[in-house]
N, C-alpha and C positions, 0 to 999 in steps of 0.2 A: 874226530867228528867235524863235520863243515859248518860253522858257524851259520845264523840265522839271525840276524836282527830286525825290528822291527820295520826299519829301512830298507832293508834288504828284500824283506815280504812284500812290502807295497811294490817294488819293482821286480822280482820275479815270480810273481803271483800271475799277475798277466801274463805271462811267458810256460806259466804252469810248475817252475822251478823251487824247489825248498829245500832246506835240509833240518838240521836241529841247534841247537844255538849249545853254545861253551860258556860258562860259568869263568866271571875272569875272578881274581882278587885283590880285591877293590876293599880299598883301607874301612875301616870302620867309623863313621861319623864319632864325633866326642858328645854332643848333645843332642836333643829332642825336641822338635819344636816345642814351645809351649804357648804362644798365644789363644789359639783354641782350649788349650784344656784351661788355662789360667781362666777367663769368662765361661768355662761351661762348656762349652760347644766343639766338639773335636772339629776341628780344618780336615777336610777329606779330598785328595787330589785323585783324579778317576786316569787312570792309563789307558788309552785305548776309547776311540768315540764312535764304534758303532752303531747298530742299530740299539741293542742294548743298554749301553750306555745313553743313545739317544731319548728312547722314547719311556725307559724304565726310572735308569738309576737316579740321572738329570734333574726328572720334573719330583719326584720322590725326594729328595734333597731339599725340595721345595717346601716340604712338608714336613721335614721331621724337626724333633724338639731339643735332640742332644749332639748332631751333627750336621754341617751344613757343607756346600761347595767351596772346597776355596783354590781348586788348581785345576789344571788340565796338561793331558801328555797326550801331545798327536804329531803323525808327522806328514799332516796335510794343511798348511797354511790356512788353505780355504774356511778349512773348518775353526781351526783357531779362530779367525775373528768373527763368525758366527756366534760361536758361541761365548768369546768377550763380548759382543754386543747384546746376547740373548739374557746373558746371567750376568753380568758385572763384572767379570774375571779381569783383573788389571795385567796387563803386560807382564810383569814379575813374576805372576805366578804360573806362567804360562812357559812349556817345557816341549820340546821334541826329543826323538828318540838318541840325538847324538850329545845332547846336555844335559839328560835325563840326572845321571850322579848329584849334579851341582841342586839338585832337592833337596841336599842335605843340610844345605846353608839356609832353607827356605822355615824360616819359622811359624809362618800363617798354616805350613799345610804340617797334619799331625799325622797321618792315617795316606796310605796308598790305596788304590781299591783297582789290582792288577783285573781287565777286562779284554782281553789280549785270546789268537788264537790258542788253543790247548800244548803246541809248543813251547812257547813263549812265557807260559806262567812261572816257570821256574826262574827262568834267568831276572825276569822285572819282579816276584816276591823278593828274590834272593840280592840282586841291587837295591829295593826299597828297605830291606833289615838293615843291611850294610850303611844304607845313608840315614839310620837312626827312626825312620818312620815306621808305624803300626801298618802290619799286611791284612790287606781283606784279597783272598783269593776265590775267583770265581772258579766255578765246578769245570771239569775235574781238576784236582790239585796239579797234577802232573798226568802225563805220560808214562811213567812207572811210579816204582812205589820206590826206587832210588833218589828220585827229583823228588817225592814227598819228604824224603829223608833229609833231601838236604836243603830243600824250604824250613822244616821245623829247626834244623838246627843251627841255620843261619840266623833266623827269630832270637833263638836262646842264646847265643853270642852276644848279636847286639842287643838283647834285654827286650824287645819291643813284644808285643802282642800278636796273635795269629789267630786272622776267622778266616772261615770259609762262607762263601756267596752264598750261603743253603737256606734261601728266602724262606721253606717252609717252615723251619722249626720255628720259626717267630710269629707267625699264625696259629689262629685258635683254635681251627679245625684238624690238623696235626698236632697243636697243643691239647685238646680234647682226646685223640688215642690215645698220646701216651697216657693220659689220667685213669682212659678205661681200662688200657695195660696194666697200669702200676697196682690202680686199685682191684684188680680183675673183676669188673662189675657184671660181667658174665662167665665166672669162671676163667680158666685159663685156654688160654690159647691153642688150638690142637692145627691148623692150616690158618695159611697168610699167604695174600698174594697182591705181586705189584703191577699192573702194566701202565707202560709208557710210550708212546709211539706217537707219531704223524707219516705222512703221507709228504715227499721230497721230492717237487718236481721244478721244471724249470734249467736252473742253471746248473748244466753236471759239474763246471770247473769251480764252486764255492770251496770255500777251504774247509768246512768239513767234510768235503767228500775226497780230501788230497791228505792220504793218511801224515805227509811229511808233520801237516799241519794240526791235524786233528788227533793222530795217535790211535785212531781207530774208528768206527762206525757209530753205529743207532748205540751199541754200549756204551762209549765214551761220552755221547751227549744223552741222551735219552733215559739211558740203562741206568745212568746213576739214580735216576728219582725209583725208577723199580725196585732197585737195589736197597735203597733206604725206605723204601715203606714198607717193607719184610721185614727190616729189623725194629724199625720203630713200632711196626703193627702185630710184634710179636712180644719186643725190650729188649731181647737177646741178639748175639751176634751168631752165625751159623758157624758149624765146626765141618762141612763139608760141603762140596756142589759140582754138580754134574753139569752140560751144557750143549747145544745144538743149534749148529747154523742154516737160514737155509736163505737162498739168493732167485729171485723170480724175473730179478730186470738185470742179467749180469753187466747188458751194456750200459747203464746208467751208473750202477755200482761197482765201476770197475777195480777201484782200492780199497774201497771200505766194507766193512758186515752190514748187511742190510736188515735182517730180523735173526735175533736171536735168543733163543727158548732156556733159561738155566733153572734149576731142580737144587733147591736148597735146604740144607738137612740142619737144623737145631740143638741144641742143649733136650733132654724131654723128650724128644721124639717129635717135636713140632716140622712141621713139612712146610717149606715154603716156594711157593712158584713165580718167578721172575719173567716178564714178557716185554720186549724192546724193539723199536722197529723204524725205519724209516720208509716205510712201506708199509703202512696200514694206522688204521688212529685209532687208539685207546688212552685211556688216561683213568686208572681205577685204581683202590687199594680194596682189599677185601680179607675179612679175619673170623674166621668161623673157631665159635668159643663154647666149651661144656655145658652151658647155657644159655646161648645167644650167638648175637654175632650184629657187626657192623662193620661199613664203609666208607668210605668217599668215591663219589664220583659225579662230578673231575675231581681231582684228588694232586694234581699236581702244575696245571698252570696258573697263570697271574691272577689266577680269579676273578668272582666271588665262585668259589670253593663249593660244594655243596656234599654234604651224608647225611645217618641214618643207621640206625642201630635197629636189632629185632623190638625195642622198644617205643620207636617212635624217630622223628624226625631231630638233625642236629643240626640247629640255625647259629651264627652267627653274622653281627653285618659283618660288611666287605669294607678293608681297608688294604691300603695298598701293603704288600708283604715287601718291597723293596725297602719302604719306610720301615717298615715295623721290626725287619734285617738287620740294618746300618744303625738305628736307634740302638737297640738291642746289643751290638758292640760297642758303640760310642760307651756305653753303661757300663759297658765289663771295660773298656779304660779309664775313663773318671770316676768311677765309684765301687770299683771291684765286683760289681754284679758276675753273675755268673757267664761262662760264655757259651753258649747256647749249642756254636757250631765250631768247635775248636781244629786247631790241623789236624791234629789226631783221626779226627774224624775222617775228614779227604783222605788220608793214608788208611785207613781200614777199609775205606771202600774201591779205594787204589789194588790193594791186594786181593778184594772177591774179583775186582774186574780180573788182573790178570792170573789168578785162575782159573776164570769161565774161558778165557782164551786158549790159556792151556788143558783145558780142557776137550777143547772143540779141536785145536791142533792134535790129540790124542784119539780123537773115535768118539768122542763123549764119557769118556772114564770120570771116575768119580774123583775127586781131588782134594788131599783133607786139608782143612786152615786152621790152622796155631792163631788164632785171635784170642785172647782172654777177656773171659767176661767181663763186660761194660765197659772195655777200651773203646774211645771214639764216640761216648754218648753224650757228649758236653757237659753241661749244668742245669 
């Protein structure tokens, strides 16, 4: 395969050029940082300073009580001393992509928080285990569910910790389904459905619309939040699913799926409907239950969140879910808390994706999945 770095992106992106990046073997750090966890507060170095990183993960940092900023990895100078001068970042903790390893000597930072194109998460999870730090990976885990395989087990080698970026499960309003799930406060679950979508206009050449980069379409970014509010809006993981593509703007969406429709089949006989699109905007979860039923919607961006049950309304205030995310891990490494959003999870949802694909590559055949119950549901 043709290597891909993250240097390499910044200079053939403009050009339109990618490939996918090669996994080196790269010794194993001896130690951990500990200055952060010894006062409390995990050290979190964020790779990658996007918009995301910009305008999310940054000012959220800013706020949280168990983890705070203490690195950066860019490999745009400019940016670097913006944001040393925006946050206090000294010199030292401050990395680009061809020094990246020597993180391992870095003791302020505890925690990598990979924010990288959907390529790329594998090789910078799988360098940050290797240089002794705890991975928070942003969705999706990988581009297959082989790059899942070996983010997790690269983790388990060097001992460190593994979340996934999956802001919702540390809100109340996803924290409240699963309560109405678990407890079945309307009965059990018979239909669950998730859609996810926006509307992509503008720039055709972004790197989610350059599969090299993104690994695929509206499912790769979009699909996953559909994806998990069927299982969470149900508890269960699906043992089948069928799928359907369909493309309205082919010249816009020349590489990647633009909307695509998957039919998910449960444990029970639960029926669940997945909806994804970069081409039309939804953002809902909806669970019709033996006696009732609720939703959300929106139900899956930055919030404030808003549902509603056949009972009445479901309010909580708005806090930032970035925060309430990277808290919520800091927990599960200084004090063993549960982990909310574990790898496992990225890799069980790694595997409905690339069965909806193989599916769709098929006519829409039905496709069955060897998941076992409650694999991928964190803590």
């Amino acid at each position: 395969m043709e290597s891909i770095t993250r240097r390499t992106f910044n200079n053939r992106f403009s050009r339109g050029v990618a490939g996918t990046f090669l996994m080196g073997n790269l010794p194993l750090a001896c130690g951990m940082g500990a200055a952060g966890q010894e006062n409390g507060s995990l050290g979190i170095a964020l790779v990658g300073l996007g918009s995301y990183s910009t305008y999310q993960l940054a000012p959220a940092l800013q706020e949280t009580r168990h983890c705070h900023l203490a690195g950066i990895v860019t490999g745009t100078p400019s940016k670097a001393s913006r944001w040393m001068s925006q946050y206090g970042i000294p010199g030292e903790h401050v990395y680009n992509y061809e020094n990246f390893d020597s993180i391992a000597g870095d003791d302020a930072i505890d925690a990598v928080y990979v924010v990288l194109p959907n390529s790329m998460h594998a090789e910078y999870a799988i360098r940050a285990a290797q240089a002794g730090k705890h991975v928070i990976c942003e969705k999706p885990m990988g581009i297959s569910v082989a790059e899942c395989d070996a983010i997790i087990k690269a983790c388990e080698v060097a001992g460190v910790k593994l979340g996934m970026g999956y802001r919702l499960h540390s809100e109340p309003y996803t924290q409240e389904v699963k309560r109405l799930v678990r407890e079945k406060t309307f009965g059990e679950v018979r239909y669950v459905m998730g859609e996810a979508a926006y509307i992509s206009r503008g720039n055709p050449d972004q790197w989610r619309l350059d599969k090299a980069l993104s690994g695929g379409g509206a499912l790769m970014n979009m699909g996953v939040y559909a994806i998990q509010s069927c299982i969470y809006g149900c508890g269960r993981n699906p043992v089948a699913v069928s799928a359907q593509e369909f493309s309205t703007r082919p010249e816009y969406f020349k590489d990647t799926d633009e909307t695509i429709l998957a039919q998910l089949t449960f444990p029970g006989g639960v029926v669940g409907s997945v909806m994804t699109s970069h081409n039309a905007n939804a953002n809902r979860m909806y669970a019709s239950c033996d006696s009732g039923w609720f939703e959300l919607q929106p139900a899956n961006n930055y919030g404030p969140l808003s549902g509603r049950t056949s009972d009445g309304p479901i309010q909580f205030p708005h806090e930032s879910q970035q925060k309430l995310q990277m808290d919520d891990f800091a927990r599960h490494v200084l004090e063993g808390a549960p982990n909310l959003a574990p790898g496992e999870m990225g890799r069980r949802d790694m595997i409905i994706v690339e069965a909806i694909y193989r599916s769709i590559r098929e006519g829409g055949r039905t496709i069955p999945l060897d998941i076992p119950e409650g694999y991928g549901f964190g803590g």
